[in-house]
N, C-alpha and C positions, 0 to 999 in steps of 0.2 A: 569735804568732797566725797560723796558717794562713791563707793567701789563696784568695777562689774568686773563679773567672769564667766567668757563664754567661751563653747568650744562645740566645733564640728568633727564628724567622723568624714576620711575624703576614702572612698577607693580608689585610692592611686598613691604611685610612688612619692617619700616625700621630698626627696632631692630634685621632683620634676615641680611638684607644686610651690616649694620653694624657689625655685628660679622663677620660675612664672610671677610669683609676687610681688619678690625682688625687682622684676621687672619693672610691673606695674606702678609697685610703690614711685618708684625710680623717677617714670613717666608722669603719673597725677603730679608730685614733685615739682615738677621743670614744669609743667601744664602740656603737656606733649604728646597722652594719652589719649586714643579713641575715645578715652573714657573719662576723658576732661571735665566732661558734664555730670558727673557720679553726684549724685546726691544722697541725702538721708530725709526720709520723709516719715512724717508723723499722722496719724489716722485722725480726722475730725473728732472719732469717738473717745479718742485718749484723751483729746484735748477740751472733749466737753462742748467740741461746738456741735449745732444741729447740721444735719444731711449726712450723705455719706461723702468718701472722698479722703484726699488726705492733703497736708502743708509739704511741700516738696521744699529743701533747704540745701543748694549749691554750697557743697564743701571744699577747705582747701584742705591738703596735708602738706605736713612739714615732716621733714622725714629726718630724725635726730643722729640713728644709728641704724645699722645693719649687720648683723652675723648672719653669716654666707657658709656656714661650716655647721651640723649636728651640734648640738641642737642650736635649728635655725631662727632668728628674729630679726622682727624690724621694730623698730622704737620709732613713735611717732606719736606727731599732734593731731588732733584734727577739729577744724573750729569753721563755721559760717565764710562762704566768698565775703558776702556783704553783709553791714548790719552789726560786726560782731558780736557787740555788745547786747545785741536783743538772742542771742542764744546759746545753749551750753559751748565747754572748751573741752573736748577729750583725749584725756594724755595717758597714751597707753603703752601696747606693746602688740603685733603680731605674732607666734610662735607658731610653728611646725613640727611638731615630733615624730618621726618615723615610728610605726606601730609592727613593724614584718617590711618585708618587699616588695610589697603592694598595696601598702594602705599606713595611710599617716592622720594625725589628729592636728585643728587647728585652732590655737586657742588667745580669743583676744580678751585683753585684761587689763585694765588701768582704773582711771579716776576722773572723773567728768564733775564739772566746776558750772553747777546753775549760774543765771545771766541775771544780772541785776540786784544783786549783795541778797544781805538779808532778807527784803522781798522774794526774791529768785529762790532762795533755800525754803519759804515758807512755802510756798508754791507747789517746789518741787516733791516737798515732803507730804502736800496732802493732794490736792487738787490734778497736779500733773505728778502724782506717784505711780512710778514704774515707767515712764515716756520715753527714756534714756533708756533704758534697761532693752524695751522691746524698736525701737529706733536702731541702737545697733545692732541689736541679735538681723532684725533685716539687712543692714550695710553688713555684715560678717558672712551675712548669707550671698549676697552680692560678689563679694569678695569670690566667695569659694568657687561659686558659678562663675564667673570670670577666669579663675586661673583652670580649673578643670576643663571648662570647653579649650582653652590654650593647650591645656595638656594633651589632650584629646585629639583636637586637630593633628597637632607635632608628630605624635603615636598614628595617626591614618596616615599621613605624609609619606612616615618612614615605613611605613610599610606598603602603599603603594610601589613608592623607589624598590621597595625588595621585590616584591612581586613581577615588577617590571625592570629587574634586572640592576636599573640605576643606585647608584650609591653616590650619595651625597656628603659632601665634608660635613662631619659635626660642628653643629653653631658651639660658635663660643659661652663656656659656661657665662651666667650671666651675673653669678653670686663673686663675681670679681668686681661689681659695682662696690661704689664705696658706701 
């Protein structure tokens, strides 16, 4: 099982990016997500076919664990809606590390299982070499732009409410999911 490890710098808080994930994770999970439809797609050119364009592949997650507390993660699978068997299985981890008070690092890291035994590893290791590698680095990138416009919004909200006098009860932390 090949190893990846990725990581993003975010400018923002990481107890805010964190819930926000948390969230998210939470909802793709249960299928409950705006974001239901999250895919991971791979470039024709990675894959050697001709034109341009890319294989778009409906993903599920299984979401194994979560720490909701410094330092933050989610532990999670994530493998093909349909099909399974014709594509990789990646079992990772999300992290969050606060870097200051306004910026945290995000970093996804596990082990992804080619599709179709010894064939699939033969594959993966010349022909489709690196496909996995830059397929997630896009869904990690997804990821981050997902929870920072949530962040982003939540931070204009409350400051509209200030500006306009309103004060709104704090939502409920969200890192009390399980």
């Amino acid at each position: 099982m090949p190893p990846i490890e990725l990581r993003r710098e975010i400018p923002l808080p990481a107890v805010l990016v964190a819930d926000e994930l948390v969230s998210l994770f939470t909802a793709l999970a249960a299928d409950e997500s705006p974001h239901a439809d999250l895919s991971i797609a791979a470039d024709f050119s990675d894959l050697h076919l001709p034109g341009s364009g890319s294989v778009e592949i409906p993903i599920a997650i299984g979401v194994r664990r979560m720490h909701g507390k410094p330092p933050f993660r989610i532990d999670f699978r994530l493998n093909a809606r349909e099909r399974e068997r014709l594509f990789p299985t990646f079992d990772g981890s999300l992290d969050v590390d606060p870097q200051g008070p306004s910026e945290c690092t995000a970093w996804l890291s596990g082990e992804y299982t080619p599709p179709l035994g010894p064939v699939g590893k033969a594959l993966d290791a010349t022909v489709l070499n690196n496909v996995a590698q830059r397929t997630l680095s896009a869904f990690l990138d997804r990821l981050v732009e997902i929870a920072s416009e949530r962040v982003k919004a939540e931070q204009e909200r409350a400051e509209q409410a200030e500006r306009f006098g309103h004060r709104e009860p704090a939502s409920p932390s969200r890192r009390d999911h399980p």
